[in-house]
Steps between C-alpha positions, in 0.01 A plus 500: 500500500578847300256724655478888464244748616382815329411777705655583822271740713404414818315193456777379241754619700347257844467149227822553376657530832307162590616311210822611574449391843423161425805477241338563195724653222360847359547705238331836546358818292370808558399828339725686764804295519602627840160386667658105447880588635386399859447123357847471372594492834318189604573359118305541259672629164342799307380484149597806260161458313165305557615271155809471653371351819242257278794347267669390867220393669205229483218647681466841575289676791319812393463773790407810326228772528258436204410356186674774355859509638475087402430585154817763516702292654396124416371498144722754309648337192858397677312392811260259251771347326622357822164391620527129324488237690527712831226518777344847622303505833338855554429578861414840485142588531347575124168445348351169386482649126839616552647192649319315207625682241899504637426129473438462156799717407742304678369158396502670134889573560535158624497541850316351798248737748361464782388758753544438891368866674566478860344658823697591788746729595899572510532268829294211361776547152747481661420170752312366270182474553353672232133407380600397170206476206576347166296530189616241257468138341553255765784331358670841498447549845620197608823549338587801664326472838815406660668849404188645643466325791836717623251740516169340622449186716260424277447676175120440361450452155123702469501430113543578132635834468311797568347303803824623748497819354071548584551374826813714600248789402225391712756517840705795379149685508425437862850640583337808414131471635588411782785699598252806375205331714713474792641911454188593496331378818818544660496875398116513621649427848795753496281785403257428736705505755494073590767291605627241278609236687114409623433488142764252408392311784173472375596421133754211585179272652305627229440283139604877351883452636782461216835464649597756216359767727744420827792473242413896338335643842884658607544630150154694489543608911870633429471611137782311380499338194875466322653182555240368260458107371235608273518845386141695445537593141535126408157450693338748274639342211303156595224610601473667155562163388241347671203757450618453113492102556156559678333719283586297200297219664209722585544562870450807665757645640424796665610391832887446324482888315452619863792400630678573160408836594662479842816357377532718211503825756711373733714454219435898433619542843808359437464144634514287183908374595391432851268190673169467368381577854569874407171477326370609853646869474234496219257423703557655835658851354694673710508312817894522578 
């Protein structure tokens, strides 16, 4: 199988090094040419443009930012007339609308979509063990579910598309809430003066307890956020998405704007290129 992948950040970066692990041949791209040079090394080939990479290859993953950089990248006119008869799977995090729409223009070029957002982090890329989501017709999952299970022991097929993309939303929205939650009681204790560790004791036998807060507690206790798998400005970005998904549906979302608000000044502070766990300098200013 010809397969290339678009987009080689760190999440793109951790799925090609596991296809490459498990002897799949890859052709890469990527806006910044030098970001992919590490991959050479372990065999994949580089592409000189995204069309380029499309006329060589059969299916192509998609690991870029937004709905945006795909259009710029995916459906210029040189990129389009190499889309015929090739197969796109987008597993970046975009909008349902969005996803919907890059759909129709590919199929209109004569190309094949599916989308197949995933949640976990650079570890889980690169052993593969990835929570894989597709959005797609069955039969089109079924065709490429062996590619995909290099990445997930067992990718789920949720739907048609747009279904993936809605329920990558709804998870990528507690990353926030709850890592916002969790900064917040924890700076309660700190500026009152508690200890922490009775606290956590407390929460693990509790129904309240999310492993998620164990896995960011050293990051909020030391301040130390680089080494990121999921930078913060991409969490603003979907949870933009999702209050837009939301509020287009009628639901409040008050609850989402607030920790919009959070992200967005830790951001101001700084933070955006960092973990998402940074979003605690927003809320416990300060504190170092």
């Amino acid at each position: 199988m010809r397969c290339g992948l678009i987009g080689t950040g760190l999440l793109g970066t951790a799925i090609a090094e596991r296809l490459l692990t498990v002897g799949q041949l890859l052709r890469v791209w990527n806006r910044t040419a030098e970001r992919s040079q590490p991959l050479v090394a372990l065999g994949a080939t580089i592409a000189p443009t995204p069309a380029a990479l499309l006329a060589d290859c059969e299916v192509c993953l998609l690991l870029l930012s937004d709905a945006e950089a795909i259009a710029a990248t995916l459906l210029t006119e040189e990129s389009r007339s190499q889309l015929v008869g090739k197969t796109i799977i987008q597993m970046g995090t975009i909008s349902p609308a969005e996803s919907r729409a890059i759909a129709d223009q590919i199929a209109a070029a004569g190309g094949q979509y599916l989308e197949a957002p995933v949640l976990g982090s650079l570890p889980e890329a690169r052993n593969g063990t990835l929570i894989v989501m597709v959005g797609a017709e069955p039969a089109d999952f079924e065709q490429w579910r062996s590619l995909l299970c290099h990445l997930s022991p067992e990718p789920e097929w949720i739907g048609p598309i747009g279904t993936a993309a809605t329920l990558k939303l709804a998870l990528n929205q507690l990353i926030g809430s709850l890592t916002s939650a969790f900064g917040g009681s924890l700076a309660l204790l700190q500026r009152s003066g508690l200890a922490v560790e009775p606290f956590m004791a407390i929460l693990r036998q509790s129904a309240l307890y999310a492993p998620t807060f164990d896995k960011k507690l050293s990051r909020l206790l030391s301040h130390q956020y680089d080494n990121p798998n999921f930078p913060t400005i991409h969490l603003a970005k979907d949870l933009r998405l999702f209050r837009e998904t939301a509020a287009d549906l009628g639901i409040t979302t008050d609850a989402v704007e607030g920790v919009e608000s959070i992200v967005q000044k830790a951001i101001a502070q700084g933070w955006g290129d960092q973990d998402y766990s940074a979003l605690y300098e927003a809320i416990n200013p300060d504190s170092n």
